[in-house]
C-alpha positions in Angstrom: 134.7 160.2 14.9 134.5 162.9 17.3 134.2 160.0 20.1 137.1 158.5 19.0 139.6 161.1 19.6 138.4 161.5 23.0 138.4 157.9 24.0 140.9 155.7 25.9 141.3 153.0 22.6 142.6 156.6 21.0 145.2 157.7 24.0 146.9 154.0 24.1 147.5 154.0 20.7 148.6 157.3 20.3 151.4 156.3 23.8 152.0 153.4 21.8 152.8 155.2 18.6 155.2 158.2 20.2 157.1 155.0 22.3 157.9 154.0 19.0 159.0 157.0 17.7 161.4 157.6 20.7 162.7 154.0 19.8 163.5 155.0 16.2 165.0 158.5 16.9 166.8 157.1 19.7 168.2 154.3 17.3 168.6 156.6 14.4 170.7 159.0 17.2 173.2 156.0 17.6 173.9 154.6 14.3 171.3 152.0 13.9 169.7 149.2 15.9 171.1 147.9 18.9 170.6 144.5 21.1 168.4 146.9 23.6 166.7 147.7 21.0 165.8 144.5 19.2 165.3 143.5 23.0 162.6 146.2 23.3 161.1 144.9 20.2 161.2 141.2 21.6 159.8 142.0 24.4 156.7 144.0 22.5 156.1 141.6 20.7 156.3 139.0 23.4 152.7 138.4 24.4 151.6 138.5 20.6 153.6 135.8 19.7 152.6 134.1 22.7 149.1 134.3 22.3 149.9 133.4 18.2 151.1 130.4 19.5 148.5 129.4 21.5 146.0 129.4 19.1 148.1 127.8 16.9 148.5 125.0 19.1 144.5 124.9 19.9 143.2 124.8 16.3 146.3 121.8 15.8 144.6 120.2 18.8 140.8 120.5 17.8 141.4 119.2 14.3 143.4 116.4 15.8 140.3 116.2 18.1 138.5 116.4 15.0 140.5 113.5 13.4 140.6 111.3 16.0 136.7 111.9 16.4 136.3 110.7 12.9 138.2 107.2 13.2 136.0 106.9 16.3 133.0 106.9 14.6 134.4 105.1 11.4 135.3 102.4 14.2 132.3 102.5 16.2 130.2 102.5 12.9 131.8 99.2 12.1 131.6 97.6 15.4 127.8 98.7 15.4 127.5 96.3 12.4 129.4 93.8 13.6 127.6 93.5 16.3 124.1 93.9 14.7 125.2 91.1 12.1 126.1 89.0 15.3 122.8 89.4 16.7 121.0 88.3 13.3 123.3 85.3 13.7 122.3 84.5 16.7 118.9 85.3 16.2 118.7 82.7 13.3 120.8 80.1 15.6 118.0 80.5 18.1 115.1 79.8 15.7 116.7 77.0 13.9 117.8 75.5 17.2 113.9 75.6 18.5 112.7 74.3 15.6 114.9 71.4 15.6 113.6 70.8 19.1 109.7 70.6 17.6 111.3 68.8 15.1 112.9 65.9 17.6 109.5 66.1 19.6 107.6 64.9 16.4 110.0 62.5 15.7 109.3 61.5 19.8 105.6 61.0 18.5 107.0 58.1 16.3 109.2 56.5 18.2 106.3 56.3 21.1 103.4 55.3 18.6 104.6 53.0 15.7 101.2 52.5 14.6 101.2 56.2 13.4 102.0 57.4 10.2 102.4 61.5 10.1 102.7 64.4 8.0 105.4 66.2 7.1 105.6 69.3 10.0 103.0 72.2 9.1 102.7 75.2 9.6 100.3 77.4 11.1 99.3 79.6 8.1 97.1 81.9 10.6 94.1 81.5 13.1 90.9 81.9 12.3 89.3 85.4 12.5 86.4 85.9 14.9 86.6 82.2 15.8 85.9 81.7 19.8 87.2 78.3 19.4 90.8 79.4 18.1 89.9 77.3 14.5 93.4 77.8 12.2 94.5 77.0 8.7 97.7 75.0 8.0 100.0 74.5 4.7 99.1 71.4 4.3 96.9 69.3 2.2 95.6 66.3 0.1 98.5 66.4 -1.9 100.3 65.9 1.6 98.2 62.7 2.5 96.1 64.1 4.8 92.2 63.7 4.2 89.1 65.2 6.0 88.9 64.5 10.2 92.3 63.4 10.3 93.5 64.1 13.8 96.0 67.2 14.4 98.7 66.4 17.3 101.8 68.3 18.6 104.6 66.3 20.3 102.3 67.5 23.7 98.6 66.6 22.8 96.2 66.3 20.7 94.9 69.5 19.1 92.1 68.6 17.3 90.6 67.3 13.8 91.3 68.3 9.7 87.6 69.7 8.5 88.4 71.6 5.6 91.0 70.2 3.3 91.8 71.5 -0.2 95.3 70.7 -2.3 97.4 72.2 -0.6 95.6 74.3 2.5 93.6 72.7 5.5 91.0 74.0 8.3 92.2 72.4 11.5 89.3 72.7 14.1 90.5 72.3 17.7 89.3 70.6 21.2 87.7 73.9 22.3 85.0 73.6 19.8 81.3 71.9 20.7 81.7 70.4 17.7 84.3 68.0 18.2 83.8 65.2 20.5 86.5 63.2 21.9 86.1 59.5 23.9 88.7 60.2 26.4 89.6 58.5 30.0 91.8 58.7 32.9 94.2 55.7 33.1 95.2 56.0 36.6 91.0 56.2 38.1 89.8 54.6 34.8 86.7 57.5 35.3 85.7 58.1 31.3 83.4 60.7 29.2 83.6 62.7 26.5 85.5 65.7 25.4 84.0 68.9 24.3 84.2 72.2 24.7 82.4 75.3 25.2 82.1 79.1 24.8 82.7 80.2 28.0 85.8 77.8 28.6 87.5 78.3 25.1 87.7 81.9 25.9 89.9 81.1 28.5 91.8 78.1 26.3 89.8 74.9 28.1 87.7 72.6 27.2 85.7 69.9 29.5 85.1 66.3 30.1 81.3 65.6 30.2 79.5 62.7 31.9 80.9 62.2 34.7 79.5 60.4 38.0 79.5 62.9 41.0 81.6 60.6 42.8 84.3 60.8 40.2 87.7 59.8 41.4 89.3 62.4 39.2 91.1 65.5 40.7 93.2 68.2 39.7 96.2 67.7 37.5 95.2 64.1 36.3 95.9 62.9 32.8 92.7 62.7 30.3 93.4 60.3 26.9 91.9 59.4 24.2 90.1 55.8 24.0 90.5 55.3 20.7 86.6 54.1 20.3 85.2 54.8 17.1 88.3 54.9 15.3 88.2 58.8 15.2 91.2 59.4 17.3 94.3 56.8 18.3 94.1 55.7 21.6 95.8 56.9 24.4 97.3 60.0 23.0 97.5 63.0 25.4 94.4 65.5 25.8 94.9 67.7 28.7 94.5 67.8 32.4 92.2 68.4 34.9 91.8 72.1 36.3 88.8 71.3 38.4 85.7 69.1 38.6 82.2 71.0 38.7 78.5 70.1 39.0 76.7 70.0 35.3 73.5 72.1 35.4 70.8 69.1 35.9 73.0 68.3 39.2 73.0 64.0 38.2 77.0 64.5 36.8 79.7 66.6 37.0 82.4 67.1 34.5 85.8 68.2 34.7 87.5 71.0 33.3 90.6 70.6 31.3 93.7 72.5 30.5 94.7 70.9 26.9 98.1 69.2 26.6 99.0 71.7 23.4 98.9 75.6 23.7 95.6 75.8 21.5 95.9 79.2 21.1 99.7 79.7 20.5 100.9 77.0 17.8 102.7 77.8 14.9 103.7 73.9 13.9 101.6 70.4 13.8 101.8 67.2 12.3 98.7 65.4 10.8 97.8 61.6 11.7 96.9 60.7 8.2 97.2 57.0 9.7 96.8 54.7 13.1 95.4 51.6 14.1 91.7 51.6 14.2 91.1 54.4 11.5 89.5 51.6 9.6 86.8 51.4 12.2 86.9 55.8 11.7 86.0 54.9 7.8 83.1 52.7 8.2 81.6 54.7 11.1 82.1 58.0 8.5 80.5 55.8 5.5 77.7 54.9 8.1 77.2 58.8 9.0 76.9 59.8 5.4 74.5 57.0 4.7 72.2 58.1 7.1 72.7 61.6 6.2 71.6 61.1 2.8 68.3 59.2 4.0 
């Protein structure tokens, strides 16, 4: 307290206080208030009004700031949505537009093989796990039409052949297998051999055509099909095309390697050839098979 009196806070208030009490004696001397006087107040109180004002005005401003901010963000909020229900919209235009396109392509299938008579469109349930030779599982069945080693086909090759069918499921094992064995040939050299494929290739997505002469005609990016023999595939439907031609290990043929027509490793629709011309001859060779495999 004793600080106080001694300090300068103490002094100005203390000028302040004996100005106003020359003011009141001085109007008290002369009968009462006059305009110097209510001048002299105005003038005191001057800069305290101002500064009154001015924060007056500034908290006015910031909660109009404040409001404004709020129907910004009501707005933005809303155009956010808009815009994220746009983009679903498209989104869904986008799919349904591509898979009309597969759709139209398997439609092409028919109109450039009459003898065929197809699925419904399937779809890729899910690949096969561990399987080097990209094996996959469609929702498709018997109850669909399609039996066992009925060939698999997209609107740009063959993919391979039904192995494992149930009601409504089926194992779909593809050209990059060993185990499937395609007749295929080359229209414009008329070189021919079989399709097959391997480990080492189907790690990379190709397969090969085996049994070829060393003095093959084929080169890169010529067109293999199938030959129909055997009645196991239609004839002249896509299989792939040739990468590169190589040397087999005894050195008598080569064989070329093949980049399939379809994305082996990347479908996610197929249709089924549950019929063609020649699948009778397929059916005897099958009943043939399974009588010598029972001797």
């Amino acid at each position: 307290m004793e600080n106080f009196w001694k300090s300068t806070k103490c002094r100005v208030i203390l000028c302040i206080l004996a100005l106003l009490t020359g003011v009141m004696i001085y109007a008290l001397s002369t009968g009462g208030y006059t305009i110097s006087t209510v001048g002299l107040f105005k003038t005191i109180a001057a800069p305290f009004q101002y500064a009154s004002n001015a924060i007056s005005e500034r908290v006015e401003y910031t909660l109009r700031l404040y409001r404004n901010a709020e129907i910004h963000y009501e707005q933005n909020k809303a155009l956010r949505e808009e815009i994220a229900e746009l983009n679903r919209e498209l989104a869904d235009y986008e799919q349904t537009k591509e898979e009309l396109e597969k759709l139209r392509g398997f439609v092409g299938i028919k109109e450039e093989h009459e003898d065929f008579t197809l699925s419904a469109p399937c779809d890729v349930v899910g690949y096969i796990t561990n399987d080097p030779f990209h094996a996959f599982m469609i929702n498709g069945g018997t109850r669909d039409g399609i039996d066992l080693y009925d060939p698999v086909v997209t609107d740009q090759g063959l993919v391979g052949v039904i192995t494992e069918v149930g009601t409504d499921t089926a194992t779909v094992t593809t050209l990059l297998s060993p185990d499937i064995s395609v007749a295929a040939y080359c229209a414009t050299t008329t070189d021919r051999g079989v399709v097959s494929g391997t480990v080492a290739l189907s790690m990379d997505g190709l397969t090969r055509m085996q049994y070829l002469d060393q003095n093959t005609a084929l080169r890169e990016n010529k067109v293999i099909l199938t030959t129909g023999e055997n009645g196991m595939f239609p004839r002249g439907y896509v299989i792939g095309y040739v990468r590169s031609i190589e040397n087999d290990d005894s050195g008598m043929t080569a064989y070329a390697v093949l980049t399939p027509a379809a994305d082996l490793t990347n479908l996610d629709k197929v249709v089924v050839v549950t019929d063609f011309d020649g699948k009778a001859i397929k059916n005897d060779a099958l009943t043939r098979k399974e009588a010598a495999d029972a001797q």
